[in-house]
Residue, then its C-alpha position, 0 to 999 in steps of 0.5 A: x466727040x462726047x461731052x466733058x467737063x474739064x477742071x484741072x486746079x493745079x499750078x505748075x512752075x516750070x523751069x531752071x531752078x524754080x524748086x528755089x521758090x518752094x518755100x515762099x509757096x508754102x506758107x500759103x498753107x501752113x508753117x510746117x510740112x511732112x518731106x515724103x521722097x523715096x530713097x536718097x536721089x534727092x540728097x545727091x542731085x541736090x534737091x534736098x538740100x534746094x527744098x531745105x534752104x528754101x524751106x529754112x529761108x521761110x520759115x518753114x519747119x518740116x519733119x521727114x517721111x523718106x524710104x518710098x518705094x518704087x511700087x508704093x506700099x500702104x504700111x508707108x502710107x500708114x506710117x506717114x499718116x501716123x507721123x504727120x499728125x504726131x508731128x501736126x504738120x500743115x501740108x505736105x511736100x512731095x519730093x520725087x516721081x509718081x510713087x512718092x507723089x502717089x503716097x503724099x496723095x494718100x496721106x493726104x487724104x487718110x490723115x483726115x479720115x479717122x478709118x484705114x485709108x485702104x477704104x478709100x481704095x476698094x470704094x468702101x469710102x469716099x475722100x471728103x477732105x485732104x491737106x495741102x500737097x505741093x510737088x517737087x518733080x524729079x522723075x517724069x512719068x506717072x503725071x501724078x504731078x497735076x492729077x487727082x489720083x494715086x495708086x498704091x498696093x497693099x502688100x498683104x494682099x498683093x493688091x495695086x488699087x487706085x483711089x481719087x478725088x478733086x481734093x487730090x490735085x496737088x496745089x502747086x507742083x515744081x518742075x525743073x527739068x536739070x533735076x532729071x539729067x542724072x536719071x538712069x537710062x532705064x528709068x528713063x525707058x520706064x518713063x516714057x513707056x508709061x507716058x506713052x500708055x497714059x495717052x494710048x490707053x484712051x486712043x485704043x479704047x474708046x467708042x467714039x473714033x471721031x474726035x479729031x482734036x483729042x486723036x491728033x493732041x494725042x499724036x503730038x504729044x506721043x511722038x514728042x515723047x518718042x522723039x524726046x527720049x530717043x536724045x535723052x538716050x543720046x545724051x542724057x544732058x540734053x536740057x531741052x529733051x529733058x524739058x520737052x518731055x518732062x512738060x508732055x509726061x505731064x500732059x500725057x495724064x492731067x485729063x486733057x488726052x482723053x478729053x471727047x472720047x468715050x467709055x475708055x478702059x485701062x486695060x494696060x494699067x489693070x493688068x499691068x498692077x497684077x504685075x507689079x503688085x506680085x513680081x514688084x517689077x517697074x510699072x513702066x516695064x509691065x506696060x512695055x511688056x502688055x502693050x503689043x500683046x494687047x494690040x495682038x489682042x484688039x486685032x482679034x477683038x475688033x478686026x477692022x477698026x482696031x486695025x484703022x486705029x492701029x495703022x492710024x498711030x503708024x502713020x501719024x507717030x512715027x510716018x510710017x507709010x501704010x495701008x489699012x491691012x492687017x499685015x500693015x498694023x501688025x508692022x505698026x505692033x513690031x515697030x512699037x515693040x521695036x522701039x520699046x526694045x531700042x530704049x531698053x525695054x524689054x518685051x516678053x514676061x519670060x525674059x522678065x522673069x514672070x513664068x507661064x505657069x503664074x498666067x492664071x494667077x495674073x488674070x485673076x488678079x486682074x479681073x479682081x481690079x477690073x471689075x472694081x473698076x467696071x471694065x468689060x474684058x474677061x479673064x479669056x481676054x487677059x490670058x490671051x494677051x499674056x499669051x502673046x507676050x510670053 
């Protein structure tokens, strides 16, 4: 088990109707906020109306930063930059899933930066200062809620990059699970794939296989997703799933799934970002389609301790009885992507509309973030997993 360091600064107000509280939490940090959210969810679920008369009620003035995509682009990071200084808000309040958490985290952090924020991306700077974000969840997945980090792609150079810092966490984020009972059914499926890869990117790539606490944390909180969205796909009112996998979303990245292993790789994520910064497809989708493919490919790669780790995962997420044989962690792969294929997910690049021809393209791209980020895989390892998935 390797050493840590383990800070996590964020406040989480969890439960029904806690976004009431939003208000009294923000003048803590000013007298006037910059809304970010995406499209209008929020003004048919209810939450923006919530968040106004809360914000009203305290005093608190706002002016409006909407239209976030799924993928979140610079040019709105830019736009929200130049408008929350016009405007001299205080802090910033973040209304939706990751994307528009994601996007406040870079406003945040390029509002105090007198150069182009992208620089914060391609390490060309480092985040010194960032203003106050508090966080209203209403799509659980990315765990961006009470991390330090934002993805964010540049559309002129189809690049997805990430960029972090402590000054990142958001000071307070809110989650009501009712809020997600209109979430569709795909989003849903999107969600709890990456959750799930959040966690399991780690257990697959570390060096360090002997840390007992991390593996069977790691266990407990993929199998409450699994068991989580299998009744929110029943029933998609079921407050306690909804809540139950709302609150493990979190968990799956605010730094405690990793802690003790060592010299992890997001070989999903690297790759999955070429996915969406070219296609513009959900992130939870690529990762769908990458993970057994990559699974295949850590078989080939590592032999008998990928194939433990594999079987391992088998049998402590979904009980499967098994042995430690190559056909048997091959079962475990087929069930993943069973499972993927069960909630709506669907598996292979073809039926998602990404051509064979465009594999070397997508590795390309990959290998640009990869080594921007140190990993040790080669544009021969992501060509074979894309192989296995197409």
């Amino acid at each position: 088990m390797d050493n840590f360091v383990y800070q996590n600064p964020t406040k989480i107000v969890f439960g029904k109707d806690v976004i009431k509280k939003i208000g009294k939490s923000a003048k803590n940090y000013g007298k006037k906020a910059l809304l970010v959210y995406g499209r209008e969810s929020i003004k048919k679920n209810g939450v923006y109306d919530t968040i106004v008369k809360s914000l009203k009620d305290n005093n608190i003035d706002f002016v409006e930063h909407g239209g976030v995509k799924p993928n979140p682009v610079l040019s709105h990071v830019k736009t929200g930059i130049e408008k929350f200084r016009k405007e001299n808000c205080d802090m910033i309040i973040a209304a939706g899933g990751g994307s528009v958490i994601d996007t406040s985290k870079a406003i945040s952090a390029g509002v105090k930066y007198s150069g182009d924020v992208w620089d914060f991306f391609v390490e060309k700077a480092r985040i010194e200062d960032a203003v106050p974000i508090i966080v209203v969840l209403t799509i659980p997945a990315t765990g961006s809620e009470s991390n330090s980090g934002c993805v964010i792609t540049n559309e002129e150079t189809k690049q997805k990059y990430s960029a972090g810092s402590f000054l990142l966490f958001p000071k307070v984020s809110f989650l009501d699970p009712t809020v997600t009972f209109t979430l569709p059914k795909e989003q849903s499926a999107y969600g709890a794939v990456d959750a799930m890869l959040h966690i399991s990117e780690g257990y697959f790539t570390t060096k360090d296989i002997d840390s007992i606490i991390t593996d069977n944390y790691d266990y407990a909180l993929i199998k409450s997703i699994v068991l989580a969205t299998d009744r929110i796909m029943n029933d998609p009112k079921d407050y306690n799933a909804r809540a139950s996998f709302m609150w493990t979303a979190s968990l799956a990245l605010n730094g405690g799934q990793s802690l003790g292993y060592k010299g992890m790789e997001f070989i999903n994520h690297v790759i999955e970002h070429s996915l969406s910064a070219i296609y513009d497809i959900p992130h939870g989708l690529g990762l769908g389609i990458l993970f057994p493919g990559f699974l295949k490919h850590l078989i080939k790669k590592n032999g008998e301790k990928a194939i433990k780790r594999i079987v391992d995962f088998g049998r402590n997420v979904f009980g499967m009885e098994l042995n430690e044989s190559r056909d048997d962690a091959f079962k475990v792969i087929s069930k993943i992507e069973g499972w993927f294929n069960e909630i709506g997910v669907k598996t292979k690049l073809s039926e998602n509309g990404i051509p064979e021809k465009d594999f070397d393209m997508i590795a390309d791209n990959a290998n640009e973030l990869g080594k921007l980020w140190g990993w040790s895989y080669t544009k021969k390892d992501v060509l074979e997993i894309l192989n296995f998935q197409k």
